[in-house]
C-alpha positions as CSV (number, residue, x, y, z in Angstrom):
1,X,1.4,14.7,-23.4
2,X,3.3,13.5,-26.1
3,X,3.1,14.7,-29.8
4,X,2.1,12.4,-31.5
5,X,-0.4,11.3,-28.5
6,X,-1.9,15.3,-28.6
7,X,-1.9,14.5,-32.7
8,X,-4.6,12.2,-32.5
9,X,-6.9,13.3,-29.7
10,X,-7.2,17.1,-30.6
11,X,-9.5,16.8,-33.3
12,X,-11.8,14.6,-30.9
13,X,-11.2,18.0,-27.9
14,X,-12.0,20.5,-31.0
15,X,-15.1,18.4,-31.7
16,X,-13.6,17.8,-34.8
17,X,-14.1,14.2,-34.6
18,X,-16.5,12.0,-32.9
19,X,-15.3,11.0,-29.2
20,X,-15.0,7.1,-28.7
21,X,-17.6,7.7,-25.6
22,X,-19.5,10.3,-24.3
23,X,-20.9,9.7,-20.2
24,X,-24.1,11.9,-20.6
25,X,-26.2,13.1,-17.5
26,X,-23.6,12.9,-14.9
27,X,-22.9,15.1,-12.1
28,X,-19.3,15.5,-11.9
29,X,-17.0,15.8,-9.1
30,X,-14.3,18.6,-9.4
31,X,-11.4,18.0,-7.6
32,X,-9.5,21.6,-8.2
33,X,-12.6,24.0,-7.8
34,X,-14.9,21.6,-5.1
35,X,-18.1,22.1,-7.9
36,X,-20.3,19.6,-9.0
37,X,-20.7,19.6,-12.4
38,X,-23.6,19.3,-14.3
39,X,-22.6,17.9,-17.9
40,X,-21.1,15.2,-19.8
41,X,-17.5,13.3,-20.2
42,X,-16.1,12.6,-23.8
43,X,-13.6,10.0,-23.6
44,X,-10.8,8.9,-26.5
45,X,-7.9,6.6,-26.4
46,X,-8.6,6.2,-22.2
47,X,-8.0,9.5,-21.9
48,X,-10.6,12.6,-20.9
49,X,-11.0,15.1,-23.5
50,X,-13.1,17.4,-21.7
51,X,-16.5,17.9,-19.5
52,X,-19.1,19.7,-22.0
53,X,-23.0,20.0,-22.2
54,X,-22.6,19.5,-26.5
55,X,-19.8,16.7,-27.3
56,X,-20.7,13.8,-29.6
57,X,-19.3,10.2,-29.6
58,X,-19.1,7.4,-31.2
59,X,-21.2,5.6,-27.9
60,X,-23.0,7.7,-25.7
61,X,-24.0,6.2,-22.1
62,X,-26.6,7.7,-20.0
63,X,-25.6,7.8,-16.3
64,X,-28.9,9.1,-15.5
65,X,-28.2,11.5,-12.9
66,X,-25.6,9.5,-11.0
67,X,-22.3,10.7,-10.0
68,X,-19.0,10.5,-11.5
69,X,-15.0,11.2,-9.0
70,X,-11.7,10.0,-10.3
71,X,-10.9,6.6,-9.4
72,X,-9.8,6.2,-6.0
73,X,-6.2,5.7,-5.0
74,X,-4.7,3.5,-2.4
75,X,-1.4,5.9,-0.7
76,X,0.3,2.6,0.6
77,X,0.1,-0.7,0.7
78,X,1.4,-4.0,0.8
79,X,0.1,-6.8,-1.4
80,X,1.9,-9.8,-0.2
81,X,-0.3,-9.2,2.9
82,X,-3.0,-10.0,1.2
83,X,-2.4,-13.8,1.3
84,X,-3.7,-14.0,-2.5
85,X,-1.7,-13.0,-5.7
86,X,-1.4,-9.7,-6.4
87,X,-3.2,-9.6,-9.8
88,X,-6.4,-11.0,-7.6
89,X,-6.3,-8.4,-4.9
90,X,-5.6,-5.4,-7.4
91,X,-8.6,-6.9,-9.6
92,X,-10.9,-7.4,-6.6
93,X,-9.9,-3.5,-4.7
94,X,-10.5,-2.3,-8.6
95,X,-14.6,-3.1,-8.5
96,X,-14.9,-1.4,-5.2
97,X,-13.4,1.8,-7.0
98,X,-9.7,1.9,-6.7
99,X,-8.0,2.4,-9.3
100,X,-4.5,3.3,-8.5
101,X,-2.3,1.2,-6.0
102,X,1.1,2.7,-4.4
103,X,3.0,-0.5,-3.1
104,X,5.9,-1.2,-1.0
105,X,7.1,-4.8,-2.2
106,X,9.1,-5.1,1.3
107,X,7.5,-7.9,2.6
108,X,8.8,-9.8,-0.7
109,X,12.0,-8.3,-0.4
110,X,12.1,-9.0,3.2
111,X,12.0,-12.7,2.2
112,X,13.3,-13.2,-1.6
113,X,14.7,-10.0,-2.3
114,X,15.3,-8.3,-5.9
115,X,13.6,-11.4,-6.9
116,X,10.2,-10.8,-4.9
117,X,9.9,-7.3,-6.0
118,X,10.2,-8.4,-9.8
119,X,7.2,-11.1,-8.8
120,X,5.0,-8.3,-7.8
121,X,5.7,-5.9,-10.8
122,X,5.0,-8.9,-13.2
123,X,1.9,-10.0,-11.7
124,X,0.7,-6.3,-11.6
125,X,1.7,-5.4,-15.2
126,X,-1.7,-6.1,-16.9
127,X,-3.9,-5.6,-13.9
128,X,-7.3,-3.2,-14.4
129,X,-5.3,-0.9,-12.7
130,X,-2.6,1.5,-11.9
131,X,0.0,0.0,-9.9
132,X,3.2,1.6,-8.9
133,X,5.9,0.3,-6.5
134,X,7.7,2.4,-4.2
135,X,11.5,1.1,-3.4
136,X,11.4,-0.9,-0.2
137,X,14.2,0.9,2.4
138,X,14.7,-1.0,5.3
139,X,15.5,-4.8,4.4
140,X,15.8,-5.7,6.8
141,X,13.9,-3.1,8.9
142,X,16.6,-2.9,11.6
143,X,19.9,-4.5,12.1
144,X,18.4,-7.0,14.9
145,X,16.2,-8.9,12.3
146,X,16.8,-11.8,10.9
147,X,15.3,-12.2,7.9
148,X,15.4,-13.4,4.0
149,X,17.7,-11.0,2.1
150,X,19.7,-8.0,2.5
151,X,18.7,-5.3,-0.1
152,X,21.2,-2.3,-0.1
153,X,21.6,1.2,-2.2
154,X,23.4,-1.0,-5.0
155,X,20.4,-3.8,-4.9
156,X,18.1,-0.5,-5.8
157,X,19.9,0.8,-8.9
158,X,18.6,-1.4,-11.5
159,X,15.1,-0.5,-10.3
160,X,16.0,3.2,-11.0
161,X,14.2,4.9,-14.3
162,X,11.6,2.3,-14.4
163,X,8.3,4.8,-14.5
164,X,6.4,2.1,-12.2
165,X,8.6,3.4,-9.5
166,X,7.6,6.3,-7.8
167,X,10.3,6.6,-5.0
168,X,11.9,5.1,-2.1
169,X,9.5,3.0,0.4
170,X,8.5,3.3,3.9
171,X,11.9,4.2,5.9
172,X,11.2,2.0,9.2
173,X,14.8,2.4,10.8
174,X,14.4,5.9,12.1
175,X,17.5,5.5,13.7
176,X,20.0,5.3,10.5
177,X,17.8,8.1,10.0
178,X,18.6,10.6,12.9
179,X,22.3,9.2,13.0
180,X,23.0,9.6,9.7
181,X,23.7,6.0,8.4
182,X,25.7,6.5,5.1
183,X,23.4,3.4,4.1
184,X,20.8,5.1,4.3
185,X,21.6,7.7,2.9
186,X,22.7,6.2,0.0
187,X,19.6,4.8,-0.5
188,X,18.2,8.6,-0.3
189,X,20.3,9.8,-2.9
190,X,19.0,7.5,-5.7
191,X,15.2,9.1,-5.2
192,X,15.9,12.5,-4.1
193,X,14.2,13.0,-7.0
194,X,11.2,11.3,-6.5
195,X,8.9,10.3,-3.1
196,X,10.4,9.3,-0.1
197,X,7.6,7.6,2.4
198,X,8.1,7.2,5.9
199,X,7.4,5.3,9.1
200,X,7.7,7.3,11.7
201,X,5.3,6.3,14.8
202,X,6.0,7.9,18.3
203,X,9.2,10.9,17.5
204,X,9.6,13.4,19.4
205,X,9.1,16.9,17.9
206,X,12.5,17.3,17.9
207,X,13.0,13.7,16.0
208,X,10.1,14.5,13.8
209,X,11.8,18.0,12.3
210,X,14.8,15.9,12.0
211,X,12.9,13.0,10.4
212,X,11.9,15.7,8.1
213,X,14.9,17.9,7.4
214,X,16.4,14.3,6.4
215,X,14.0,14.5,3.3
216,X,10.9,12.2,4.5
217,X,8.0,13.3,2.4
218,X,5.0,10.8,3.8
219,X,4.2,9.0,6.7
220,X,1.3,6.7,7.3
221,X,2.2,5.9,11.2
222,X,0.2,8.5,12.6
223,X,-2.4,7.1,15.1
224,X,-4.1,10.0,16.6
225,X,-5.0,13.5,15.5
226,X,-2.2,15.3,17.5
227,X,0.7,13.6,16.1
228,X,-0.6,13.7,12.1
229,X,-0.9,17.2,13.1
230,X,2.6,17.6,14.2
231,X,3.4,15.7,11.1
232,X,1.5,18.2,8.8
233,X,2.7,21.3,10.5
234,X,6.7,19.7,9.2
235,X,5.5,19.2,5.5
236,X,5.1,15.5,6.0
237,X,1.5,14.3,4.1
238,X,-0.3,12.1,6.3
239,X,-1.9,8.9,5.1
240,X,-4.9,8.2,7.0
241,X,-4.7,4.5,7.8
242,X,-7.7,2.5,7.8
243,X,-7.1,-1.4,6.9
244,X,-7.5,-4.7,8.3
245,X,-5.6,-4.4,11.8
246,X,-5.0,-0.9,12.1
247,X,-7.7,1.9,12.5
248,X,-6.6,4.9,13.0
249,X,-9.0,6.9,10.7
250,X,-11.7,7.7,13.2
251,X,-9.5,9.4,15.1
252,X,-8.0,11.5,12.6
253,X,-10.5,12.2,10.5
254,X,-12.8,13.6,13.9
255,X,-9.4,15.9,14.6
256,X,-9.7,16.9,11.3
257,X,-13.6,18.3,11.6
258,X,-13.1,19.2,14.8
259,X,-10.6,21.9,14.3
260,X,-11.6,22.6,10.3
261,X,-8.2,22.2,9.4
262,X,-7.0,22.0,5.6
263,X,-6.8,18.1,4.0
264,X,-4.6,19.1,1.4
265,X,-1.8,17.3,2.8
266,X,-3.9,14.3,4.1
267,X,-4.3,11.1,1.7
268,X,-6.1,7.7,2.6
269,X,-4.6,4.5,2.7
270,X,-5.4,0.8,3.9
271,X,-1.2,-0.6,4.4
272,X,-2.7,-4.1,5.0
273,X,-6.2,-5.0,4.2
274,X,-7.6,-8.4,3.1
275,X,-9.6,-9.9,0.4
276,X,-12.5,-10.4,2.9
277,X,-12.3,-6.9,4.4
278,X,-12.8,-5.5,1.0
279,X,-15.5,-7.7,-0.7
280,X,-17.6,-7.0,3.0
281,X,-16.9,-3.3,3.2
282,X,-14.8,-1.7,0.4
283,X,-11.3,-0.4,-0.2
284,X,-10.3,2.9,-0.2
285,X,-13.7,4.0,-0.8
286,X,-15.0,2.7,2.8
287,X,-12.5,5.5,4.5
288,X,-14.4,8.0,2.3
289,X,-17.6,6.8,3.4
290,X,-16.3,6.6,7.2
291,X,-15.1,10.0,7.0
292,X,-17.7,11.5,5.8
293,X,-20.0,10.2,8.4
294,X,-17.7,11.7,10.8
295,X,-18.9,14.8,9.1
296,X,-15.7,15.5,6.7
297,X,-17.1,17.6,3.7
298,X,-18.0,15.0,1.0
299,X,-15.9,16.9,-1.4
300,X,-13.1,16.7,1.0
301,X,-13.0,13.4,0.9
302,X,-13.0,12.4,-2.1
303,X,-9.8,14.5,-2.8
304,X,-7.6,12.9,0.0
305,X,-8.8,9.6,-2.1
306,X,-7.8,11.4,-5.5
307,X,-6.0,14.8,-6.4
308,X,-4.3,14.5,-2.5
309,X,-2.5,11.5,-3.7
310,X,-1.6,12.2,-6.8
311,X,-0.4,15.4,-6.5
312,X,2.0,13.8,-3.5
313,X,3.5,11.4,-5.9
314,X,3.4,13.4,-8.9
315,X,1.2,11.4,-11.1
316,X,-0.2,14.3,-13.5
317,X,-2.4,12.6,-15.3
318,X,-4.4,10.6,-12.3
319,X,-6.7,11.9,-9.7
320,X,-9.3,14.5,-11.2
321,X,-12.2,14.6,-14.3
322,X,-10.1,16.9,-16.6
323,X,-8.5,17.3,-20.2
324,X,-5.7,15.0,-20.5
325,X,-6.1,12.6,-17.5
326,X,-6.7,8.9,-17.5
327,X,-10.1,8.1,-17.7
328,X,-10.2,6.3,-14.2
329,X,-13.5,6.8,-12.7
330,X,-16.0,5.9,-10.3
331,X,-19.8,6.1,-10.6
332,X,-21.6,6.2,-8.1
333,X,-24.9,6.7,-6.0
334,X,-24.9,9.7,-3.7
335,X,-22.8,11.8,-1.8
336,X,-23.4,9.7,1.5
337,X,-23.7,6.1,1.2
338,X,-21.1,6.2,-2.1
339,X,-22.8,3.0,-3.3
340,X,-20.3,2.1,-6.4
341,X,-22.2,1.6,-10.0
342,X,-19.2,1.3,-12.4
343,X,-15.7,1.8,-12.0
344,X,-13.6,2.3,-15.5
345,X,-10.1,2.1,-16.1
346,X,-8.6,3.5,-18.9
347,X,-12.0,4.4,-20.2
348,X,-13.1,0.6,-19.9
349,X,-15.6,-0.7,-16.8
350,X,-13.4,-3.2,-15.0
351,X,-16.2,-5.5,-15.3
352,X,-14.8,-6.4,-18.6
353,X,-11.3,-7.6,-17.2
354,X,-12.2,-10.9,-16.3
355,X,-10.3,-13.2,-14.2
356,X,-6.8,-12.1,-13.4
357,X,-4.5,-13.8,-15.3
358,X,-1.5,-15.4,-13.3
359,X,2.1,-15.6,-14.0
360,X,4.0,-19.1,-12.9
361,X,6.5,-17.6,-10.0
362,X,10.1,-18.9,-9.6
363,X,10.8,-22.6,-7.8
364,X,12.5,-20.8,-5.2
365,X,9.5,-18.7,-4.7
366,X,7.8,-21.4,-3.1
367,X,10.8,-23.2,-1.5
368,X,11.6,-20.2,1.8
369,X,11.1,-22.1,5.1
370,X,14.0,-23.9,6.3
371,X,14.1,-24.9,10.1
372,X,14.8,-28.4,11.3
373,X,11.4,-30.3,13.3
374,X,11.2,-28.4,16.5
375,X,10.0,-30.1,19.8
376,X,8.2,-29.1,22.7
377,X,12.0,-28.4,25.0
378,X,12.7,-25.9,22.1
379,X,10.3,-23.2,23.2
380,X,11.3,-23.8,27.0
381,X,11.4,-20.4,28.7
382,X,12.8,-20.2,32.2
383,X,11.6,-17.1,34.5
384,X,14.7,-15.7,36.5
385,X,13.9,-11.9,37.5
386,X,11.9,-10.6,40.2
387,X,9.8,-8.9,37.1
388,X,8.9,-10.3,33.9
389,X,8.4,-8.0,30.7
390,X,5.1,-9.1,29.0
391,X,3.8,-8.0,25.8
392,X,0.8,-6.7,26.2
393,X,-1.3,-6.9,23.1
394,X,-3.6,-3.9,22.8
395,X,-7.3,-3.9,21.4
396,X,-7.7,-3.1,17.7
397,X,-4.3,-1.6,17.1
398,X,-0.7,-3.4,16.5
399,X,1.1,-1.4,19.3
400,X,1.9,-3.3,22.5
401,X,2.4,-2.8,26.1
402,X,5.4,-3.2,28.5
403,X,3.9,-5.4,31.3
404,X,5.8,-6.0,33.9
405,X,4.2,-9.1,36.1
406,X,6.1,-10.5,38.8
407,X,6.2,-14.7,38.3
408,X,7.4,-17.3,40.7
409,X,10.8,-18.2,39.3
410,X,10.9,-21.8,37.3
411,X,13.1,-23.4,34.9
412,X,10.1,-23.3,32.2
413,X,7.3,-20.7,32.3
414,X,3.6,-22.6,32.4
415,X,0.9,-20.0,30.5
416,X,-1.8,-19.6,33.2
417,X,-4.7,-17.3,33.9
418,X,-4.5,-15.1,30.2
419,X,-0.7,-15.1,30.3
420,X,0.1,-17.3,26.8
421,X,3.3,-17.8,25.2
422,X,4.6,-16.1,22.1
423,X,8.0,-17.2,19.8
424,X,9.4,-16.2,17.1
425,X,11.2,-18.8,15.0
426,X,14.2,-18.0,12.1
427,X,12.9,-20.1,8.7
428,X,14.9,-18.3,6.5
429,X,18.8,-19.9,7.1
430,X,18.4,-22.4,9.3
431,X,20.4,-20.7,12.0
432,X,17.9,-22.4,15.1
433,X,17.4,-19.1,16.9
434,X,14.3,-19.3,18.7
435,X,13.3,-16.5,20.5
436,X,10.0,-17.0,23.6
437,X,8.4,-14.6,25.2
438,X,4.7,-14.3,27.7
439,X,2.0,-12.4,26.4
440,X,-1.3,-11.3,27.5
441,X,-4.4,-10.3,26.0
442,X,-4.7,-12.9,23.0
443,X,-6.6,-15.6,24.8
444,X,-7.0,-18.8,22.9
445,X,-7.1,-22.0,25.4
446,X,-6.1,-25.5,24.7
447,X,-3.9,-24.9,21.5
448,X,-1.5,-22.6,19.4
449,X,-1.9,-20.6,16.2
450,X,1.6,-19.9,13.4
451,X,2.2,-17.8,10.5
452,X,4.8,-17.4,8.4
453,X,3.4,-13.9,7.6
454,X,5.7,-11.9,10.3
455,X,6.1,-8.3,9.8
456,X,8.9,-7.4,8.2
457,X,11.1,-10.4,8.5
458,X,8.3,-12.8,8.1
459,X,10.2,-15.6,10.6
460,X,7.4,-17.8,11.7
461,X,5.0,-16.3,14.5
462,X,3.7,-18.4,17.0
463,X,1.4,-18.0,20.0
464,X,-0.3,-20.4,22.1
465,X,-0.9,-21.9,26.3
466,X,1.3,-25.2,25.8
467,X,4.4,-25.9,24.4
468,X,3.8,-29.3,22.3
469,X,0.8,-27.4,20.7
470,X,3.3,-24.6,19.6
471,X,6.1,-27.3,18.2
472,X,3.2,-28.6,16.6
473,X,2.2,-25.5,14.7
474,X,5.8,-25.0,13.2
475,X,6.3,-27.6,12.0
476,X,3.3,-27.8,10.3
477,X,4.0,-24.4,8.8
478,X,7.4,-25.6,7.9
479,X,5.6,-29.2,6.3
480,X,3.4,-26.5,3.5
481,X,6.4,-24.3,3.2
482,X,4.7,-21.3,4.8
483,X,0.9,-20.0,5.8
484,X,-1.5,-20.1,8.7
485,X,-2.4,-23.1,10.5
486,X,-4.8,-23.8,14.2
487,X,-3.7,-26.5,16.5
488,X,-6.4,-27.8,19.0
489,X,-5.3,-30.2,21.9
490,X,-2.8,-31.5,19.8
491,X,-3.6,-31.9,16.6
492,X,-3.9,-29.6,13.6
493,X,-7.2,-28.7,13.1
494,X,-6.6,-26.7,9.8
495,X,-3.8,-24.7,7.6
496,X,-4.3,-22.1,5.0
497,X,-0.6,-22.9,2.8
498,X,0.9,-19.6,2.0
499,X,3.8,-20.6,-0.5
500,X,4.9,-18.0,-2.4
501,X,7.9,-16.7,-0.6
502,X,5.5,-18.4,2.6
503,X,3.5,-14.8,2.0
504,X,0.7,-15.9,-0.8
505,X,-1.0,-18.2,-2.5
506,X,-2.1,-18.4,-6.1
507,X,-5.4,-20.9,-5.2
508,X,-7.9,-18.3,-5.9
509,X,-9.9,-16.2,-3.1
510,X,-12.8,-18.4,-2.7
511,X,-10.5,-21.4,-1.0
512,X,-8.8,-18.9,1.1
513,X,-11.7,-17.3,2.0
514,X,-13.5,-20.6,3.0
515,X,-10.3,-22.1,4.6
516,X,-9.1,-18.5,6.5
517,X,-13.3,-18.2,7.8
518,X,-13.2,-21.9,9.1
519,X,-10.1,-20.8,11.2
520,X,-11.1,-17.8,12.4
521,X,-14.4,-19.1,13.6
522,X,-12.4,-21.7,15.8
523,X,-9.8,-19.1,16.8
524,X,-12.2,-17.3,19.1
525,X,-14.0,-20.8,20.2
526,X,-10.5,-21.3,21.5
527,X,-10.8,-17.8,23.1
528,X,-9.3,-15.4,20.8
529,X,-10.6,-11.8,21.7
530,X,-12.8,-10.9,19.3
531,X,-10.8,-7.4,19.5
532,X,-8.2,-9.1,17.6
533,X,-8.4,-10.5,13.8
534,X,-6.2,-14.0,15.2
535,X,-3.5,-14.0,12.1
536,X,-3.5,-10.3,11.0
537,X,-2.6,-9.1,14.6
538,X,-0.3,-11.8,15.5
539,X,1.7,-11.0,12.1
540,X,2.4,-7.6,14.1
541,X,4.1,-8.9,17.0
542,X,7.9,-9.3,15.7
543,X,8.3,-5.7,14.0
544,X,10.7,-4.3,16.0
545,X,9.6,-0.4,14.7
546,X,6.6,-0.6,16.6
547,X,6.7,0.2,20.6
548,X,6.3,-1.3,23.0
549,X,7.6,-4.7,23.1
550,X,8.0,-7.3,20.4
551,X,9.3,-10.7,20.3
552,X,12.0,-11.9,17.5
553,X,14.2,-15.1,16.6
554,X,16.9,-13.2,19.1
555,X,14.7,-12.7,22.0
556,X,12.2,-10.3,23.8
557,X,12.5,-6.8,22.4
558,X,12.0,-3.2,23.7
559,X,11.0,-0.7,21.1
560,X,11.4,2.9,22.9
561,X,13.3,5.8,21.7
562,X,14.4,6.6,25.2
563,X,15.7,2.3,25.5
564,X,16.0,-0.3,23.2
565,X,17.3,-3.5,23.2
566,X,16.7,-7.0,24.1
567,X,15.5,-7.5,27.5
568,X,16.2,-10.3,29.9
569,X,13.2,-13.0,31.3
């Protein structure tokens, strides 16, 4: 703490001075010893002067018995994937107890580079939070994408020293990684210092120490108890993932109770999780309720949503009820159900923010699909092997499957029987590359669904059993400059515009949410397995870091360590 900070509150510790608020008759979690504390919480200036039985204030609030944890922290996420602006999605989380966001800007980077990330540091500045941007490290995630920008070590070094950057963001090309990409490492050497997160689904053991040794510190990839264990047991901390499309907490968490293990190194995080998820269920503070109905000590839990985090990225002064930390807090019910009362930031309830106040983005913000109209011929796909490689979309998670389905050989493969077709379309240059591929496991009938929201390179994303139904869909993602749109038999039956950087919107959440319900709800009258949300999973299927098979503007793609490339119809 600063001097002349220290100057001012001591008088207020020493009880010198009244506090500006005193949060009587509160049972306290305590992140360092695992107590709970009977007493009450004197507050000055936002910041926690101390946990005492006999403080006075200026205001004194009677919690009656209810609970009081740090506010909650979100390890990793992305806020463009959010489809609103980030100052709505922050403010939203916030009420259901986060207070404290680590972001990884790539997906604005991906698309509008140095320009993107600067849009999500300005819309977050006077949020009723804590938000903190990790440098994104792989844009674009691999050499074979195609997307917006290139963002290199010497793109990074005007970001360096601001104290809203906490390190270097998820590193998706494992391969510059394990080959020692001087890029790469360039990009290494300007955090060193600081956090460097990973992205490391599927290594080897051998890949994994090597991963490490390299100087990963995180990883939030982990889909199953055995590899976040083999992940811990190298020094990497684990964020347990549980958002919108992936859901790997269950799984983890179980592991975890099973074998008693310690969660010091464990954190929780949601990567992707939207505006309707949250409102319905909660942020960060549903994956403490989940775990501990798995049976994870309540305590436990907590701290991989507090002190676990912010220990990791060393943000002293968040994370516990103690002298000298921000007064972020939740209140809330009991130790089970975690019903939230009041969350505060700064020693103010967040109910007091108001609306989010939006900042006007750049022209080019909202100008980043290019493509010329597209026809039915352009997403032709002629069958010429003996074997085709499908993608096999799998239940609930964003890994695919390497089907191999033998077809009778034509000049333009007909979706039949479950088998649909999937493209990928470049939007950023105008280059025409189109890539097509078969997929199985979607379902919709008689139409096509698009995004523009395309993990990492955010091309456009298209999936559907005809091919004038797809044309139709791009360009009608192209005609509102980015979003989500459902084609029935032909015609559009409705778009959500995403057009900021084709990624957000600044409408407000209750027209996305009426619009992006409307949609879904037709989505799986057309067929759509209800094991799939329809836009969040298809945004998964062009990111080439994640096996099996994924489809890009360049063609059908095989993501395995042992064989990758692009693979022939």
């Amino acid at each position: 703490m600063k001097y002349e900070q220290f100057k001012k509150l001591a008088p207020a510790a020493l009880g010198k001075v009244k506090a500006d608020i005193i949060f009587e008759n509160c049972k306290t979690v305590d992140v360092f010893t695992g107590e709970i504390v009977n007493g009450n919480i004197a507050i000055k200036d936002g910041v926690i002067l101390g946990v005492s039985k006999s403080v006075k204030g200026k205001k004194h609030i009677n919690l009656k018995g209810a609970y009081i944890a740090p506010g909650l922290i979100d390890a990793h996420l992305h806020l463009e994937s959010t489809m609103v602006s980030p100052a709505e999605l922050v403010g939203t989380a916030a009420k259901y107890g986060t207070t404290t966001f680590i972001v990884d800007p790539h997906e604005a980077a991906n698309v509008s580079g140095a320009d993107g990330i600067n849009y999500i540091l300005e819309q977050t500045e006077k949020s009723p939070a804590n938000v903190f941007v990790m440098m994104p490290s792989c844009v674009p995630a691999t050499d074979i994408d195609d997307n917006g920008c290139m963002f290199a070590a010497n793109d990074m070094y005007p970001f360096v020293g601001n104290e809203r950057i906490l390190g270097l963001g998820e590193v998706m090309d494992g391969d510059a990684v394990l080959n020692a990409d001087p890029r790469m490492f360039a990009k290494f050497a300007l955090f060193d210092h600081l956090v460097i997160d990973g992205h490391a689904p599927f290594l080897t053991n051998r890949m994994l120490s090597t991963y490490k040794l390299a100087g990963v510190d995180t990883d939030h990839e982990a889909s199953s108890f055995e590899y976040a264990l083999e992940e811990v047991r190298r020094g990497i901390h684990v964020h347990v993932r549980e958002g919108s499309a992936a859901h790997n907490l269950d799984d983890i968490v179980s592991g975890i109770v099973r074998t008693g293990i310690d969660t010091e190194h464990f954190s929780f995080c949601t990567d992707d999780k939207h505006i309707e998820d949250i409102i319905r269920e909660g942020h960060i503070v549903y994956n403490v309720r989940r775990a501990v109905e798995l049976g994870l000590d309540p305590i436990k839990a907590i701290k991989m949503a507090t002190i676990n985090t912010a220990k990791c990225y060393g943000l002293k002064t968040l994370g516990a009820i103690a002298p000298g930390y921000q007064a972020d807090f939740i209140i809330f019910n009991n130790l089970k159900d975690f019903k939230i009362i009041d969350v505060y930031h700064k020693g103010k309830s967040v109910k007091e923010a108001g609306e989010p106040k939006l900042k006007k983005c750049k022209p080019s913000l909202r100008k980043t699909v290019r493509i010329d109209k597209l026809s039915a011929e352009d997403f032709t796909l002629p069958i010429r092997a003996a074997e085709t490689h499908v993608i096999g979309m799998e239940p609930r998670q964003i890994t695919t499957k390497d089907l191999h389905v033998r077809f009778p050989k034509t000049d333009n493969f007909v979706p039949h029987d479950g088998y649909l077709k999937m493209a990928a379309v470049e939007r950023h240059h105008q280059t025409g590359k189109i890539g097509v591929a078969v997929t199985k496991g979607y379902g919709i009938q008689g139409g096509a669904i698009a995004s523009s929201v395309s993990h990492d390179s955010h091309n456009i994303i298209v999936i559907g059993d005809n091919d004038e139904d797809i044309a139709i869909a791009v360009n009608e993602i192209a005609r509102v400059q980015g979003g989500y749109t459902v084609v029935k038999n032909g015609k559009v039956y409705e778009t959500l515009p995403l057009p900021i950087m084709g990624l957000m919107t600044d409408v407000g959440f209750k027209e996305v949410d009426k619009k992006l319900k409307k949609m879904k709800a037709q989505a799986y009258k057309m067929g759509v397995s209800k094991d799939f949300d329809p836009f969040i999973t298809l945004s998964f299927m062009a990111l080439t870091v994640i096996p099996e098979l994924r489809v890009t503007p360049r063609g059908l793609y095989l993501v395995t360590e042992s064989k990758k490339g692009f693979l022939k119809q």
